[in-house]
N, C-alpha and C positions, 0 to 999 in steps of 0.2 A: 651549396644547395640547402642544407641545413642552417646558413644565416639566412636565407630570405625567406623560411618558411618559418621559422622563428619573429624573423622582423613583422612580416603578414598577421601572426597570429596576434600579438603585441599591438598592432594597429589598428585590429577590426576592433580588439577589446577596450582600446581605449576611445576607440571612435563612439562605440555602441551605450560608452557611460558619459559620454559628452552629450551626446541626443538624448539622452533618459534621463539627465537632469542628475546623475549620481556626483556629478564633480559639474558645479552652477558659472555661469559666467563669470569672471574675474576670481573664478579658485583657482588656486595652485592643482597641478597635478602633484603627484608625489613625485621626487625626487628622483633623479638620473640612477643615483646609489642606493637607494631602495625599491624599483622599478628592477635592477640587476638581482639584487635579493630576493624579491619574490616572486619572480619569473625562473630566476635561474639563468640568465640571459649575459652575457657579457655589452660590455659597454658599447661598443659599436652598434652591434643589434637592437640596444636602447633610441640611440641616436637614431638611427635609421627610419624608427615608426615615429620617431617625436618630429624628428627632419618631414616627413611626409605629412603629419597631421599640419605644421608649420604652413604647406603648399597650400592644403586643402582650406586654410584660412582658421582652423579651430581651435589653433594656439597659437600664445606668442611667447618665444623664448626672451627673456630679459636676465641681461648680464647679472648674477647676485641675487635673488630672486626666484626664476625657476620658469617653466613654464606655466602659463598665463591662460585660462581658457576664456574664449571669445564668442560672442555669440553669433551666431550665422547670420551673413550681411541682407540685409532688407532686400537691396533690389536683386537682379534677377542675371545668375551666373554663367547664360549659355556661353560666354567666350571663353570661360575654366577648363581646363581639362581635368579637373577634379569631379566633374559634373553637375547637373544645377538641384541635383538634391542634396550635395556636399553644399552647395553656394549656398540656395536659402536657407535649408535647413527642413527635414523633414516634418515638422510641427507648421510648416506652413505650406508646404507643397502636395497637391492630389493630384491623382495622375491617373486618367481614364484612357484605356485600348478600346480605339475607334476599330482599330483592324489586327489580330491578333497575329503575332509571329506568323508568315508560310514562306514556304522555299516555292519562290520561282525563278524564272529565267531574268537577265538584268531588264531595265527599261532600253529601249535603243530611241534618239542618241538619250547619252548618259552625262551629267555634269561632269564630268572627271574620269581621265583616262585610267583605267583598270588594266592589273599587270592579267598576264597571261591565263594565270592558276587562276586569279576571281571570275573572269569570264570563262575558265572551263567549269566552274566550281556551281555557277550558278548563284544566287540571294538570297536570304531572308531579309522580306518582310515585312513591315509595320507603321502601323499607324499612333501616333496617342494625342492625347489636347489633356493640357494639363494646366492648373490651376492655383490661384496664390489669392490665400484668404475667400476660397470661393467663387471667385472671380477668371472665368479662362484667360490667359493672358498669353499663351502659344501654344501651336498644333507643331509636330513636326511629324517627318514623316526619315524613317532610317532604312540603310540597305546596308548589309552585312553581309561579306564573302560565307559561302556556306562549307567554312572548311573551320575545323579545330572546336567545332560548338557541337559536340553530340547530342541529343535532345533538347535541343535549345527551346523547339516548339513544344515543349512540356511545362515550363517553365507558366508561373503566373507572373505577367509584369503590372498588376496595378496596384498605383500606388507603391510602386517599388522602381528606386534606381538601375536602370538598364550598365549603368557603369558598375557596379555594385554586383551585379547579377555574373557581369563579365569577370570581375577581378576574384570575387570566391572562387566560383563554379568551374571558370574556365584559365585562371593566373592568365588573365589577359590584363596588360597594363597597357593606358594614353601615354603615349610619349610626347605628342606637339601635334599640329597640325596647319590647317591653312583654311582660310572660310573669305566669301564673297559676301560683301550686303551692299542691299537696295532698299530702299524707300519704292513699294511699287503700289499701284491702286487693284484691289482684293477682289476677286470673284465673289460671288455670290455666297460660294459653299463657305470660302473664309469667312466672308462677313458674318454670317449667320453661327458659323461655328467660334469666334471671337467677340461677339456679341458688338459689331464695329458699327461706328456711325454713319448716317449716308457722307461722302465723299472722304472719309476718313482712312489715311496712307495707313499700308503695314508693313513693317522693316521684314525684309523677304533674304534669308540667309542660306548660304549655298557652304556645306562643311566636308572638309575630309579629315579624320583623325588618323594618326599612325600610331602605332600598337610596338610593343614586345614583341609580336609575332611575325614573322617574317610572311610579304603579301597578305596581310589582311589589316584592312584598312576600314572604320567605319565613315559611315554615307551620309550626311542629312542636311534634309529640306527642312527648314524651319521658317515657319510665319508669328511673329512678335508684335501682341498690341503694349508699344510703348507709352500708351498716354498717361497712365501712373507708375511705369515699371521705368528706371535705366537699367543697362544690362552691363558687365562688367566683365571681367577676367583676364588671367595672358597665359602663353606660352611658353 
């Protein structure tokens, strides 16, 4: 227990000097053996948050060398499980609550079969449309078992990473998941909320993430105007 809260604390801090510009694209971070020295950390626990940052695309380990910082990829990371303020990069992502966290009852039917505990448990939640370079480029809409998130509806999420909010707050971690896409033509509310063209598709995506947490699974509707974004990621 004490390596993984060590690994966490090493990860956010070096995440939080990659976004702030404190170590610039193509710097080296410092060194495996002085990352161990001035943490206090032993080597594996080094490896462990560097290995993660590696996932999250914000470095690149080179044989000889060292770690590599990189800058956060242009297009647009909903398929990551890193999530897509790790993908873009928060220097380009805003992110407005259309509808803020509440706990209700699920939708009935529901895209995706729910174990027992989610449907005793009830949902949160939410809405957001978020934006790159100023521009809305997806709305999604999330549903989240209402177990293991104590005041979750306390919580401000704009402009702030909902996976981010998970992994401090709550040590909930994306393990993998599974998502549907379509190419479908947009209601009204979309269009207007994506600022879409008349007869212009929108890639309509159906997600379920799996978590560290046993039954609890995150939910989301996502509507994507790709006409200047590609979107990327894996599992």
């Amino acid at each position: 227990m004490e390596h993984i809260h060590q690994y966490r604390k090493l990860y956010e801090l070096l995440r939080k000097h990659i976004f702030s510009g404190v170590y610039e694209e193509g710097s080296l971070l410092p060194s495996e053996n002085e990352l161990c020295a001035v943490h206090e950390m032993t080597r594996p626990t080094v490896r462990h948050a560097l290995d993660s940052l590696v996932k999250d695309g914000l470095i690149l380990k080179m044989q000889g060398k060292g770690s590599i910082v990189r800058k956060p990829p242009q297009n647009i990371g909903i398929l990551s499980i890193s999530g897509t303020a790790s993908a873009v990069g928060v220097r380009y992502l805003k992110t407005n609550i259309l509808q803020k966290p509440i706990i209700k009852t699920w939708p009935v039917p529901f895209q995706f079969e729910l174990s027992k505990l989610e449907q005793e448990s009830g949902c949160i939640y939410m809405e957001r449309l978020r934006f790159v370079d100023d521009e809305p480029v997806f709305y999604d809409v999330n549903h989240l078992p209402n177990i293991y998130l104590p005041r979750i509806t306390k919580h401000s999420f704009e402009n702030k990473s909902l996976f981010e909010i998970l992994r401090k707050n709550y040590q909930v971690e994306i393990l993998g998941g599974e998502q549907k896409l379509k190419a479908v033509k947009p209601d009204k509310h979309i269009k207007q909320l994506l600022h879409l063209k008349a007869g212009q598709p929108v890639l309509h995506i159906e997600r379920k993430l799996t978590t560290n947490k046993e039954n609890f699974n995150i939910y989301s509707t996502i509507y994507f105007n790709s006409e200047k974004h590609a979107i990327f990621g894996s599992f």
